[in-house]
VEXSE-305415 format. One record per residue: residue in one letter; z negated, y negated, x of N, C-alpha, C, O in turn. Coordinates in steps of 0.001 Angstrom, whole numbers, padded with zeros to 6 digits, always signed. Atoms other than C-alpha are relative to their C-alpha. Example, Ala and Ser with C-alpha at 12.3 -4.5 7.8 and 13.67 -1.06 7.14 Angstrom:
A+000000+001190+000890-007800+004500+012300+000000-001200+000900-000665-001181+001936
S+000060+001190-000820-007140+001060+013670-000730-001090-000770-000899-002198-000261
//
This chain:
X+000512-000042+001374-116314-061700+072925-001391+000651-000008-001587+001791+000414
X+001203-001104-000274-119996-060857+072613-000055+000971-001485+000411+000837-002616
X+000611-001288+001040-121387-057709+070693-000372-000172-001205-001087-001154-001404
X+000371+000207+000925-121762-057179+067349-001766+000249-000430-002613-000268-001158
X+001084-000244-000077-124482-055509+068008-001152+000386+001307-000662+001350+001897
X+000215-000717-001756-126972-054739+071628-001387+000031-000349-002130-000724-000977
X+001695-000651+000280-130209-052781+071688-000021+000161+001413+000812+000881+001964
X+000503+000581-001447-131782-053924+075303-001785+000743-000263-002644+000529-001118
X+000986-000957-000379-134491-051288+076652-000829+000087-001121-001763-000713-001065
X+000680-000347+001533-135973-050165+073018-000613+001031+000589-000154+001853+001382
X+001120-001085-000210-138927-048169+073306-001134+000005-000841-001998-000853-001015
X+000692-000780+001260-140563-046038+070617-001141+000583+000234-001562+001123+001257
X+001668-001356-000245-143780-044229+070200-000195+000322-001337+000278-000361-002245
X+000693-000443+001247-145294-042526+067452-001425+000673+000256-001546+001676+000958
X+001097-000878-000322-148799-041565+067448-000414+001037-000628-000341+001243-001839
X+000566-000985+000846-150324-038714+066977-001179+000339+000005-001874-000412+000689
X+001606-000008+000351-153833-037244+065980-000116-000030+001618+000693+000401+002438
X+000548-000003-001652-156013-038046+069511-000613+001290-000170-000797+002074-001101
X+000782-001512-000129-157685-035311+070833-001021-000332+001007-000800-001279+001762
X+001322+000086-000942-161356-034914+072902+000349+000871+001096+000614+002071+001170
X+000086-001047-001136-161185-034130+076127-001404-000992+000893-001529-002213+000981
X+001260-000075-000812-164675-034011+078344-000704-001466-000860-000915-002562-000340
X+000935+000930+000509-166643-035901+075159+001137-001533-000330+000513-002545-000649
X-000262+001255+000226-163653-038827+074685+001101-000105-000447+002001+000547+000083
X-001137+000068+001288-161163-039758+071958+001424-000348+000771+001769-001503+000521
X-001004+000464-000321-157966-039979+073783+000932-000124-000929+001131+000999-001393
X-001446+000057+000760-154798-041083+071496+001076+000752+000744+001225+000594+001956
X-001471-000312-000280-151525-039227+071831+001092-000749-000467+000915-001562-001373
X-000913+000699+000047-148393-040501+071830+001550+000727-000243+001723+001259+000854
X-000942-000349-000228-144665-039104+070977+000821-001131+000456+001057-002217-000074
X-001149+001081-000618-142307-040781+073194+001532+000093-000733+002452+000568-000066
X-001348+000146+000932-139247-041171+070524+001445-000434+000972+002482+000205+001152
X-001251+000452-000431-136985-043415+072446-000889-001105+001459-001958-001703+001335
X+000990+000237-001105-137860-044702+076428+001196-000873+001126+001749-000437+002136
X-000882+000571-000662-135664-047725+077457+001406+000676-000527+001980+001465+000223
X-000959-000095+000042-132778-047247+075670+000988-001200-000400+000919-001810-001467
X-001089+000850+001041-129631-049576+075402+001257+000367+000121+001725+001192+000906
X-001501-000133+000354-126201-049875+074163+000519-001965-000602+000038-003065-000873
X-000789+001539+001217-123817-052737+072433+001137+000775-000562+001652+001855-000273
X-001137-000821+001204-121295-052167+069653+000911-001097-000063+000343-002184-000161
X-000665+001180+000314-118421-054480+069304+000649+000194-001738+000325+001126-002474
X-000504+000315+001225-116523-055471+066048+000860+001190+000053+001354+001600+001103
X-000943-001096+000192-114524-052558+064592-000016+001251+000696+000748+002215+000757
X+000423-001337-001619-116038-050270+067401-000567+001220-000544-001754+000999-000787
X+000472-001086+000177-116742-046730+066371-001215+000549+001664-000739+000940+002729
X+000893-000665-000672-119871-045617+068514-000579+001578-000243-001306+002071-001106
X+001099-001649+000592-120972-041937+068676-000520+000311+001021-000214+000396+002210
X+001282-000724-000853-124260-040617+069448-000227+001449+000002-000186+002158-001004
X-000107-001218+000321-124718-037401+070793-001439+000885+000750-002260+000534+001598
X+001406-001056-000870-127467-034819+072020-001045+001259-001092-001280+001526-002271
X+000900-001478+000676-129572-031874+070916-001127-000934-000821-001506-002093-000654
X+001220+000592+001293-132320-032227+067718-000818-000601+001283-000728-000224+002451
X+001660+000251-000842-135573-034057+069336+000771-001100+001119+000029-001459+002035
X-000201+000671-000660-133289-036356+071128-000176-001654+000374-000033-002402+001341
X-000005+001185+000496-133873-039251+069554+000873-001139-000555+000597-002333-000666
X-000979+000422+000938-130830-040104+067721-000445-000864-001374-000637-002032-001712
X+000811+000881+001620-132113-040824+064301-000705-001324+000326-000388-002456-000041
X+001037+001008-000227-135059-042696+065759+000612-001524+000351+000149-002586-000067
X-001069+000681-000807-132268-044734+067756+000016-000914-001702-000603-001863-002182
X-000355+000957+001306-130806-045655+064276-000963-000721-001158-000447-001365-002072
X+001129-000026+000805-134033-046220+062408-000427-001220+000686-000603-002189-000053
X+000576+001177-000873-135222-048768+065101+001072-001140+000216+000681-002158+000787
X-000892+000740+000298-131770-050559+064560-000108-000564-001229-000217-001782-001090
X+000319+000335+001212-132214-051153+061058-001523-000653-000479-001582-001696-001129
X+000923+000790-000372-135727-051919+061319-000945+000831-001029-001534+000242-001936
X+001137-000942+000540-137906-048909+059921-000878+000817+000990-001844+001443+000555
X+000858-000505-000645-139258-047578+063167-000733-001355+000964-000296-002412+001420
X+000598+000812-000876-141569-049232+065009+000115-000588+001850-000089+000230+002747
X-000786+000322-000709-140454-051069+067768-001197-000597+001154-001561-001761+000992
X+000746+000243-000758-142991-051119+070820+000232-000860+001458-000589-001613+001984
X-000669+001089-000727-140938-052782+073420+001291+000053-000241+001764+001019-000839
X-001224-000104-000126-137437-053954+073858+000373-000747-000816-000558-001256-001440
X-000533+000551+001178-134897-055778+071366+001122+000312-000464+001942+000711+000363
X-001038+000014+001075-132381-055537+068605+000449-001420-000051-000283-002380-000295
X-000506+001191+000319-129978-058191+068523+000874-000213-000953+001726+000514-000442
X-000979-000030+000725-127599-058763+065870+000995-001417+000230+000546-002454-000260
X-000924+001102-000042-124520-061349+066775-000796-000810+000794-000798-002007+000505
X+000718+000654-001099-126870-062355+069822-001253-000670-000701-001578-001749-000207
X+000908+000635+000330-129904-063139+067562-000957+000877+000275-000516+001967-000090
X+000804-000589+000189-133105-061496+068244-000545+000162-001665-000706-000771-002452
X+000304-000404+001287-134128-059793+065083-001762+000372-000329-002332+000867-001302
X+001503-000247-000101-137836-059649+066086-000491-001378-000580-001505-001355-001278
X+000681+000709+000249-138208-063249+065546+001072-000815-001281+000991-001997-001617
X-000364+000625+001176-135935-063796+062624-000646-000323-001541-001693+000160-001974
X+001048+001093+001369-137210-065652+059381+000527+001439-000950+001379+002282-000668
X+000143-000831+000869-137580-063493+056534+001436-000171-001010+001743+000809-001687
X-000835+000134+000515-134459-065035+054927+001426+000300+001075+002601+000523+000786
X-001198-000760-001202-132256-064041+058000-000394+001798-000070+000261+002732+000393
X-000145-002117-000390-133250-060113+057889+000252+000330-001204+000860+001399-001246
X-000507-000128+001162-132691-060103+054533+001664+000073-000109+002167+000981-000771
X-000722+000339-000063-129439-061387+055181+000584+001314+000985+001345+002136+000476
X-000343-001359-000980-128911-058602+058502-000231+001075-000805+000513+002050-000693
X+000170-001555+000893-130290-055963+055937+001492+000083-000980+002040+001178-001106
X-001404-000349+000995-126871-056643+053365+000989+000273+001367+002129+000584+001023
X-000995-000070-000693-125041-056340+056553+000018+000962+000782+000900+000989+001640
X+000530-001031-000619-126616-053189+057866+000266+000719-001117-000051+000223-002198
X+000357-001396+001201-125915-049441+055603-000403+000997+000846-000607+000875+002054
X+000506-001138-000688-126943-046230+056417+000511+001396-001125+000368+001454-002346
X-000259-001075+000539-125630-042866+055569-000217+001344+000424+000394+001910+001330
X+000786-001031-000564-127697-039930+055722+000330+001638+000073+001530+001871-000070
X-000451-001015-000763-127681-036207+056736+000286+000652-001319+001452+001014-001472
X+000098-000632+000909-128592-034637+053224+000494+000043-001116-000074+000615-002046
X-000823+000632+001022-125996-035889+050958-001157+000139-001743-001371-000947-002281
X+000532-000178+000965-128122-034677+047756-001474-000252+000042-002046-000476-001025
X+001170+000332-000094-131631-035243+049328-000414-001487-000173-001455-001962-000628
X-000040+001541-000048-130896-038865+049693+000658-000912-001516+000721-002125-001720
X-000166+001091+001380-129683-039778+045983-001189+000302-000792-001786+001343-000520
X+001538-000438+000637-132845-039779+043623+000861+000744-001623+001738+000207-002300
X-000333-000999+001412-132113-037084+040443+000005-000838-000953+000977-000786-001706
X+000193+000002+001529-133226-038814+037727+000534-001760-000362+000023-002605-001096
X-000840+001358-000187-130601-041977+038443+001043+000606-000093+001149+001764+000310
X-001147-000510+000216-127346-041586+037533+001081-000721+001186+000721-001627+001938
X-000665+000600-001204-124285-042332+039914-000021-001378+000469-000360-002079+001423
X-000385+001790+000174-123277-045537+038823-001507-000692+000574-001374-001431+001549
X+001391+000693-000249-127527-046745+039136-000340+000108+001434-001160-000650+001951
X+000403-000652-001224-127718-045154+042375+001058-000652+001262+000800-000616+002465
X-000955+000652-000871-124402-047081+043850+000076-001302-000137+000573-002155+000599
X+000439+001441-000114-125474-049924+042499-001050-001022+000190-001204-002214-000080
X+001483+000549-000477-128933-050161+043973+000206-000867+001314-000895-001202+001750
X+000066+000859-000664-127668-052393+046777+000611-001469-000826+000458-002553-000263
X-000375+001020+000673-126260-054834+044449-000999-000918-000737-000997-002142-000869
X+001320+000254+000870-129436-055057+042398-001238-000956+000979-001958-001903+000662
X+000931+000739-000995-131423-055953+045729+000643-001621+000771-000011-002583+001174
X-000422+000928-001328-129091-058320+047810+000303-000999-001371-000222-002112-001325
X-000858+001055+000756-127196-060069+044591-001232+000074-001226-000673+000834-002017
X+001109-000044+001213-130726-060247+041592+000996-000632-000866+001167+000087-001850
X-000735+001059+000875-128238-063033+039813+001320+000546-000644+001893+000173-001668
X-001541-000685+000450-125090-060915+039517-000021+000733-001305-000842+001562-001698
X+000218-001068+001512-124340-059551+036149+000122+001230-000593+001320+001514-000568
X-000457-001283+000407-124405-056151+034621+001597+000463-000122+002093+001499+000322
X-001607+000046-000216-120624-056672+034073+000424-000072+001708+000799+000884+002386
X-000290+000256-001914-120040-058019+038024-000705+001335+000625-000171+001842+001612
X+000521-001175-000811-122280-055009+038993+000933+001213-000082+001449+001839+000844
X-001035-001100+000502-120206-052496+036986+001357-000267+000577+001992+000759+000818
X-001262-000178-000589-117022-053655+038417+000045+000557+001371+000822+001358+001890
X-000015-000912-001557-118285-052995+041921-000012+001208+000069+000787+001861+000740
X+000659-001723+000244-119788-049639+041119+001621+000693-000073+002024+001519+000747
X-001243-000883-000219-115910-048721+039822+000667+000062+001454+001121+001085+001967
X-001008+000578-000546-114258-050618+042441-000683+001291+001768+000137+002015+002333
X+000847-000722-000794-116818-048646+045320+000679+001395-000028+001363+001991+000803
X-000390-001843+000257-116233-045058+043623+001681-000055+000360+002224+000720+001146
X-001359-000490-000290-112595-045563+043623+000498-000069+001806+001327+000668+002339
X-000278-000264-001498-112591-046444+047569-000217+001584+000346+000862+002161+000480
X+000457-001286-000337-114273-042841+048407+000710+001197-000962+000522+002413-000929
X-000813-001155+000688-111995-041171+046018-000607+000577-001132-000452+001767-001409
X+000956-000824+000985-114251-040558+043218+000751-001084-001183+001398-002105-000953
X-000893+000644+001310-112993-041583+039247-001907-001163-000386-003095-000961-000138
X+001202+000601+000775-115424-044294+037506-000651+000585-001161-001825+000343-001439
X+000379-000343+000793-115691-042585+034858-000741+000911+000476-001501+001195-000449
X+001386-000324-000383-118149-040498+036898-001518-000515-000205-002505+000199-000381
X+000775+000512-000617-120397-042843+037371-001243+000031-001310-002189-000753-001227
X+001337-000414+000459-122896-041662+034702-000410+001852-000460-000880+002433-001438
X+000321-001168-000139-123185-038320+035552-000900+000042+001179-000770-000694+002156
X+000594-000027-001061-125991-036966+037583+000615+001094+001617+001494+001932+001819
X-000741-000543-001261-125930-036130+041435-000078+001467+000103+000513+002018+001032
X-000193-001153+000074-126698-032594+040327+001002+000488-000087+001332+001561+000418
X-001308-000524+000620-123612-032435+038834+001208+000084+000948+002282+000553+000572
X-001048+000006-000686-121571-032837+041736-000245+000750+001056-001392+001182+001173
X-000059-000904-001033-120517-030769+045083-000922-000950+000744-001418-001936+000198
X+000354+000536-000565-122053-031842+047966+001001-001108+001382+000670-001852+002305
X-000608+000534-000863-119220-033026+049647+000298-001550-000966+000450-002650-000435
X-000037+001030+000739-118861-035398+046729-000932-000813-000126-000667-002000-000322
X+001999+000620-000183-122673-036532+046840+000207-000969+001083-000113-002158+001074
X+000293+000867-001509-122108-037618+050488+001342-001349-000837+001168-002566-000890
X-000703+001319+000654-119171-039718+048611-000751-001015-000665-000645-002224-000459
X+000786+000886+000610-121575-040982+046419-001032-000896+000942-001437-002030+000686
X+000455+001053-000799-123381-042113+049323+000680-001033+000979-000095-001949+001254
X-000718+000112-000556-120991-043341+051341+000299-001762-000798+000157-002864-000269
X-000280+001235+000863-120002-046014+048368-001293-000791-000566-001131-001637-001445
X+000945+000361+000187-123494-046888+048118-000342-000982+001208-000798-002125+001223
X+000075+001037-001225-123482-047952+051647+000767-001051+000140+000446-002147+000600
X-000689+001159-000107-120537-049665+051309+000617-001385-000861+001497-002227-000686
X-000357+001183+001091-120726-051866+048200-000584-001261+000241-000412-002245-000478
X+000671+001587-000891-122395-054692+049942+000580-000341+000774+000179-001358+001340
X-001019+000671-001014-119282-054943+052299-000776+000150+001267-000566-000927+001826
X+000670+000500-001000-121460-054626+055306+001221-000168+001281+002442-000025+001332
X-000310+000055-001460-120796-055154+058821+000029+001373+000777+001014+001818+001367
X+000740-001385-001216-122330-051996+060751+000005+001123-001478+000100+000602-002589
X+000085-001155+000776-122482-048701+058584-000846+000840+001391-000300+000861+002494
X+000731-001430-000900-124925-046012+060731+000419+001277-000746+000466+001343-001975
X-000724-001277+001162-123463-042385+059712-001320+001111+000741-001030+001626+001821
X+001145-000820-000518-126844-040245+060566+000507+001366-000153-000256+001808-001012
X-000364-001604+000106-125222-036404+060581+000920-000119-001292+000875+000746-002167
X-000643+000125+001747-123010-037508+057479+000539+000941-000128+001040+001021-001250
X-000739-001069+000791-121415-033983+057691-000440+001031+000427+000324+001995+000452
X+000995-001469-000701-124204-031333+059292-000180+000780-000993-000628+001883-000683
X+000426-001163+000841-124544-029645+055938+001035+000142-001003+001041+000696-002102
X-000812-000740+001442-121373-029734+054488+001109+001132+000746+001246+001455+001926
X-000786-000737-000473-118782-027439+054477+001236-000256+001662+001333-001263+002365
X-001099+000460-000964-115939-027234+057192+001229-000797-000082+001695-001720+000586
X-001391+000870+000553-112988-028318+055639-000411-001679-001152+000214-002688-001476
X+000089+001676+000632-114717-031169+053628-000645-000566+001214-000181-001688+001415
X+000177+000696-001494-116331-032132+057127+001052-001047+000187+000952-002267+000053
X-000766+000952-000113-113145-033161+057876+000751-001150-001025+001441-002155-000858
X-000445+001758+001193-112436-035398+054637-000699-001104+000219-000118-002184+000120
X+001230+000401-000035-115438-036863+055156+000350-001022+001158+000635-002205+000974
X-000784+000550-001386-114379-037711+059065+001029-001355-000493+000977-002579-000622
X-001521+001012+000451-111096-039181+057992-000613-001253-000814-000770-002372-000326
X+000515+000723+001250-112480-040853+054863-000774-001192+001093-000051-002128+001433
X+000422+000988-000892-114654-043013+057217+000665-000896+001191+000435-002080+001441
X-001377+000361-000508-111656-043305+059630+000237-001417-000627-000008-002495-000087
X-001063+000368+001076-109795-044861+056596-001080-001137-000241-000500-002066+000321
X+000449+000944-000106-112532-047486+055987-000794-000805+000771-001539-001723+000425
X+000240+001143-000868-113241-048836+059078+000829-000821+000055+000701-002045+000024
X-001602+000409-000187-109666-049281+059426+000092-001447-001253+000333-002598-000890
X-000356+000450+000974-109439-050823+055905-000958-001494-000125-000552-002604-000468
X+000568+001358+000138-112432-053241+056069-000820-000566+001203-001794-001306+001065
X+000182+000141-001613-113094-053654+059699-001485-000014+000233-002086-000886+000861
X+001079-000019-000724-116369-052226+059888-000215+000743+001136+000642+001564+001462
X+000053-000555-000752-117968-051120+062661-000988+001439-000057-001492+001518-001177
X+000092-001107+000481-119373-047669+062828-001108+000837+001432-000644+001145+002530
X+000082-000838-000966-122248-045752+064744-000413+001394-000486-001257+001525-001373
X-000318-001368+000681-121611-041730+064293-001041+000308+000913-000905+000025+002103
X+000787-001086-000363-124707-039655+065039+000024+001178-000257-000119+001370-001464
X-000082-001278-000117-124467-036170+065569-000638+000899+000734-001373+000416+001595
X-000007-001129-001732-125043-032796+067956+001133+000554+000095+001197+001504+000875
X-000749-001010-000024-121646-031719+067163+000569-000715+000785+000512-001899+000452
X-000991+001169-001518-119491-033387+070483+001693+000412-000917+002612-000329-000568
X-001283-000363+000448-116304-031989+068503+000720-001384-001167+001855-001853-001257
X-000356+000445+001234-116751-034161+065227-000402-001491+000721+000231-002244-000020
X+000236+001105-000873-118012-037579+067748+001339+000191+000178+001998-000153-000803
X-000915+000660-000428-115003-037529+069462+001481-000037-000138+002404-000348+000614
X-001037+000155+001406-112604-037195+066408+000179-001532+000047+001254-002055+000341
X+000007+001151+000569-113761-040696+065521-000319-000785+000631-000086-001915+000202
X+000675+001373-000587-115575-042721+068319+001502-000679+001328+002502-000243+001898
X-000267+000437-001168-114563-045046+070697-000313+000042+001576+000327+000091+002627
X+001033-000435-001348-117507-044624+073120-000715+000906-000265-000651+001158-001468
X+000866-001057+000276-119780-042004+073133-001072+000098+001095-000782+000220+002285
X+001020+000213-000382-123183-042182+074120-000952+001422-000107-001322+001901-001179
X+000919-001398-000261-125326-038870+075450-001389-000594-000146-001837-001732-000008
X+001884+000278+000363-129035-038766+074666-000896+001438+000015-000875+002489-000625
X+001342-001167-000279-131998-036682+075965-001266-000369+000111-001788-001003+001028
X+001617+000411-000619-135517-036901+075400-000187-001140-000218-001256-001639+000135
X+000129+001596+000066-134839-040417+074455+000672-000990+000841+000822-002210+000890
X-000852+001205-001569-133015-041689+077426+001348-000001-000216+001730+000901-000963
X-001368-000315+000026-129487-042087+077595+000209+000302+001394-000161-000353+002368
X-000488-000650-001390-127999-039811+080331+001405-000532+000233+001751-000540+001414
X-001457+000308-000367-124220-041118+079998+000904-000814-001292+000680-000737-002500
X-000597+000853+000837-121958-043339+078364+001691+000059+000401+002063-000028+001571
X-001547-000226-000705-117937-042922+078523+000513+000126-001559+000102+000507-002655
X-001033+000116+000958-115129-043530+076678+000214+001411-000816+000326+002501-000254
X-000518-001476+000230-114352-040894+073901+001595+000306+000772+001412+001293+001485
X-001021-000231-000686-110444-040761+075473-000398+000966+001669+000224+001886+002199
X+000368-000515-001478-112108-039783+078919-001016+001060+000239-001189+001486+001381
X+000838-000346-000041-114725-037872+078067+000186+001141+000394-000526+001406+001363
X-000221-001391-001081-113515-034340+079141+000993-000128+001112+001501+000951+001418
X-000233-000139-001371-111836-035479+082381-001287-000730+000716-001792-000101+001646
X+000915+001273-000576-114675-038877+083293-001395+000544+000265-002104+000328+001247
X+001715-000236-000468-118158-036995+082454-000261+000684+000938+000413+001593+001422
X+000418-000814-001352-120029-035969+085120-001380+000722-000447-001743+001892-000327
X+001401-001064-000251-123468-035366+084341-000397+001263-000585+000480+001812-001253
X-000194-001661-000459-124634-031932+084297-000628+000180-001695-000912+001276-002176
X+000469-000279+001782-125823-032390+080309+001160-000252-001022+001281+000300-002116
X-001101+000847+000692-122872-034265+079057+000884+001403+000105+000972+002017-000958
X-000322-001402-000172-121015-030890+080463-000332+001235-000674+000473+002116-000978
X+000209-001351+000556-123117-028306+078969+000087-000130-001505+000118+000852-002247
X-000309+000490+001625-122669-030609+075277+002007+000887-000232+002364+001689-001096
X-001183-000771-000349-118718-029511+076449+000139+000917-000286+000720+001136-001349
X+000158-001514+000102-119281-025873+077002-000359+000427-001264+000012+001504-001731
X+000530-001014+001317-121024-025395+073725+000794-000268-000786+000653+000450-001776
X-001366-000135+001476-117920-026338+071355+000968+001212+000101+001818+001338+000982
X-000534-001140-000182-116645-023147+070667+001769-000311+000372+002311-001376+000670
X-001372+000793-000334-112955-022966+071228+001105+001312-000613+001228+002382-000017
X-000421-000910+000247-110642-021113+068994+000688+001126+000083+000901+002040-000714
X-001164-001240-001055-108398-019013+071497-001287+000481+000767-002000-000071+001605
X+001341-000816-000489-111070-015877+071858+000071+000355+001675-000950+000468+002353
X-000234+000025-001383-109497-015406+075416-000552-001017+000885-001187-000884+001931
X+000339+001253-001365-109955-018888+076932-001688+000005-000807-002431-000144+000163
X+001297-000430-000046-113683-018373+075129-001123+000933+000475-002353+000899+000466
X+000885-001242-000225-114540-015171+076335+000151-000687+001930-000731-000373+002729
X-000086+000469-001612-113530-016905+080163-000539-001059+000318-000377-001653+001384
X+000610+001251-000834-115553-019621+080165-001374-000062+000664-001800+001089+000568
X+001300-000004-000761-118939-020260+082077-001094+000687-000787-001878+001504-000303
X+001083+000596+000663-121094-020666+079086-001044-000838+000307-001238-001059+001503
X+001196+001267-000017-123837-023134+078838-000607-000543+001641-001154+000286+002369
X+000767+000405-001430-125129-024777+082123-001122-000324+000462-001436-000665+001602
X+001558+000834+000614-128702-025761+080599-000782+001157+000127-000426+002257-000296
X+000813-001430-000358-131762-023488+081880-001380-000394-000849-001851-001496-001133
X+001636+000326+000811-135144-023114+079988+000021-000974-001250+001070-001078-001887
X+000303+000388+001617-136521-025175+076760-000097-001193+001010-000177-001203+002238
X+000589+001152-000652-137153-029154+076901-001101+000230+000320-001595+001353+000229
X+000978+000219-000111-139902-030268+077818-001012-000678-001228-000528-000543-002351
X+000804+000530+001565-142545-031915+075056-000173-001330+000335-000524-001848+001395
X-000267+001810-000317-142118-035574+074525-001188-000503-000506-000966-001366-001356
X+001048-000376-000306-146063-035399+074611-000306-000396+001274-001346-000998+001542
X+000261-000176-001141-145534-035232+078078+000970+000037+000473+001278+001203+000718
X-001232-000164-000317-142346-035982+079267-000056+000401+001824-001129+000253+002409
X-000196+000516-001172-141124-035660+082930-000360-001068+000622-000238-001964-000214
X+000387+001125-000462-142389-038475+085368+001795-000451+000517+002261-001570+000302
X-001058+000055-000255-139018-038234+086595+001364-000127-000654+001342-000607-001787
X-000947-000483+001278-135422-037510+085204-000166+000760-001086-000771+001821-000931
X+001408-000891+001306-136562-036178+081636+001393+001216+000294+001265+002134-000517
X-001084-001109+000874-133067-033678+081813-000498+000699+001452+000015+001808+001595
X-000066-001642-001153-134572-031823+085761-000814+001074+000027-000700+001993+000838
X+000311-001636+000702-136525-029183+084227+001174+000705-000484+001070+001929-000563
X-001016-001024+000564-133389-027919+082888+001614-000149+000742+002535+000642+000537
X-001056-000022-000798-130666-029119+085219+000450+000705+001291-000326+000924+002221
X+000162-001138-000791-128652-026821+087303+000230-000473+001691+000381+000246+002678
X-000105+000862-001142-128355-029526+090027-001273-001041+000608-001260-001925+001465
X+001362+000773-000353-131732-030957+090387+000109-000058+001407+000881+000610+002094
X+000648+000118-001149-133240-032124+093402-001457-000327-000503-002007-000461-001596
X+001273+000399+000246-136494-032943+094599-000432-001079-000391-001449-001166-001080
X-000093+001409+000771-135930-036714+093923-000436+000020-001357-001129-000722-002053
X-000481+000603+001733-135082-035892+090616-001048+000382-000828-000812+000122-002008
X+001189-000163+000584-138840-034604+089493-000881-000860+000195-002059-000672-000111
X+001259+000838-000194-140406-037691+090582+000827-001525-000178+000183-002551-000398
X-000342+001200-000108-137735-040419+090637+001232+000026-001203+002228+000749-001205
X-001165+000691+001415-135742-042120+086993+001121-000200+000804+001019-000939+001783
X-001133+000588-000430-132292-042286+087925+000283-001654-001528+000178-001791-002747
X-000569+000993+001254-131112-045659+086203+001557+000558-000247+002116+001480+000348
X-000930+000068+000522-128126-045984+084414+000791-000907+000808+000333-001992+001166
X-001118+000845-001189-125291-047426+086654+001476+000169-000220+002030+001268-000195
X-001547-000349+000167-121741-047898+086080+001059+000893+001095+001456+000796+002256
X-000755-001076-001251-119790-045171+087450+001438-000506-000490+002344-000232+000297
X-002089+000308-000509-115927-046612+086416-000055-000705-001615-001044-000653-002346
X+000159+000703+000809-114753-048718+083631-000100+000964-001609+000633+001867-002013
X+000083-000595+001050-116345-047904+080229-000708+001141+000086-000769+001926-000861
X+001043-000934-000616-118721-045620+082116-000820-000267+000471-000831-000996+001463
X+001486+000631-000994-122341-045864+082864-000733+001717-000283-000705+002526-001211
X+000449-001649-000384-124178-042555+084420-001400-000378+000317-001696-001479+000781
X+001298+000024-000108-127884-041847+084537-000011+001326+001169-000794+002222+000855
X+000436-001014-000269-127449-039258+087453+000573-000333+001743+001623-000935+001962
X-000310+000293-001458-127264-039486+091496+000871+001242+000619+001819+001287+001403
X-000708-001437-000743-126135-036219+092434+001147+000369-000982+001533+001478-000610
X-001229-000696+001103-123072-035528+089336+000799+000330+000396+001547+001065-000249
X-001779-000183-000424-120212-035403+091500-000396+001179+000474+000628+001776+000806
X+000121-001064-000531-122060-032230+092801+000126+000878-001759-000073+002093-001736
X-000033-000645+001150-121646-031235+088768+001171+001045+000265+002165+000654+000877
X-000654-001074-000253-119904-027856+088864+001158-000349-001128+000742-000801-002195
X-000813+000287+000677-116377-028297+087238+001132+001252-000756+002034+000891-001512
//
């Protein structure tokens, strides 16, 4: 069965102000994302994981088709999306949502619920009627657990765990295909975290979408994914089943993502290694010529400051960016 979705060596830049050196305008460059791919199948929960600056977001941004896309491709259902007609991305855009980190930053104030959940209806369906709109808008709120009779109150007025509801049914009143969940629960509480979790659970399940979860938290990824995808610096260092992921990973980053989930028995916390990660990144300015993670790995070699490990399947449902891992301390 092919992929619903496959992003084949994507590579990002962003420029930034040039600077003079000896009399001459050189451009800078942030390296965002540097050869990265994946595929997503139907109903497939994907989660992305890695420290801020990793290039997560960017990842999802260049899927959807707001970052700029310097090499590489986005395919959707095996179509290149670079050279689709303006009436086909239109078409991939109702079938693409996105749900963002800031639950309250991302609805606009001076729109009320209902206007604000029914701004994909307004774009994809122009012909549909104020009545047909309003039924979705209820029919939306009541999936995410919210009453209709909300739906003309503003997003001030609500918690924030309810906000992210309100977005949530915004993404999903167009039925899509793919939903992206960008940090959908980094700023809320703990215990609505996990409603939140579930709640997304509950409608993949329900309308068989597929789902990719971005995060840094490795705890709340592998609640919900299927696969789980590491990211540093832009690269992907490892790929492995969530089921396998704390016996299968090896590399020496994927490990220290491990170590940092606290763990609520203060005994088996106070006995563990801590972190395995030495010094700050590096500046994606100036990345490594080499592996971007052996400035900070506690297994480097000399290889590994001058030579890219590729990505290579280490066992099924596993692909490793690292030559030396099995020397990863366990």
């Amino acid at each position: 069965m092919n992929p619903l979705l496959q992003v084949e060596n994507l590579t990002v830049r962003f420029p930034l102000r040039g600077s003079r050196r000896f009399g001459r305008h050189e451009p800078e460059h942030i390296i965002a994302l540097d050869g990265v791919s994946l595929d997503l199948g139907e109903r497939e929960t994907l989660g992305i994981v890695g420290e801020s600056g990793s290039g997560k977001t960017t990842l999802a941004r260049a899927v959807v088709g707001t970052a700029p896309i310097r090499e590489g491709r986005v395919l959707w259902r095996g179509s290149d999306l670079s050279g689709a007609s303006p009436a086909s991305r239109r078409q991939v855009r109702r079938e693409m949502s996105m749900i963002f980190q800031n639950p309250l930053a991302s609805l606009n104030p001076c729109m009320t619920v209902g206007q604000i959940i029914a701004e994909p209806c307004r774009v994809h369906e122009p012909k549909a009627s104020g009545a047909e709109i309003r039924k979705k808008v209820d029919e939306a709120m009541e999936w995410v657990g919210l009453t209709p009779g909300m739906a003309n109150r503003y997003p001030h007025e609500f918690s924030g765990g309810q906000c992210q509801r309100v977005g949530i049914a915004r993404a999903l009143i167009s039925r899509p295909k793919l939903m992206i969940c960008d940090e959908p629960v980094a700023s809320l509480d703990v215990s609505i975290r996990a409603q939140i979790v579930n709640l997304l659970g509950q409608l993949q399940e329900e309308f068989g979408i597929s789902l990719i979860m971005i995060s840094h938290d490795l705890s709340v990824i592998r609640h919900i994914s299927h696969r789980i995808l590491v990211m540093y610096l832009g690269n992907v260092m490892e790929t492995v089943s969530s089921e396998h992921l704390l016996k299968s990973s090896r590399h020496p980053y994927t490990r220290t993502l491990i170590e940092s989930v606290p763990v609520p028995d203060p005994k088996i916390q106070k006995s563990r290694r801590g972190p395995l990660i030495l010094g700050d990144p590096p500046s994606m300015k100036n990345p490594p010529p080499g592996c971007r993670f052996a400035t900070r790995c506690p297994i480097a070699r000399k290889d590994c400051a001058t030579s890219r490990p590729a990505l290579l399947q280490a066992g099924p449902d596993h692909w490793l960016a690292c030559p030396h891992a099995e020397k990863t301390p366990t």
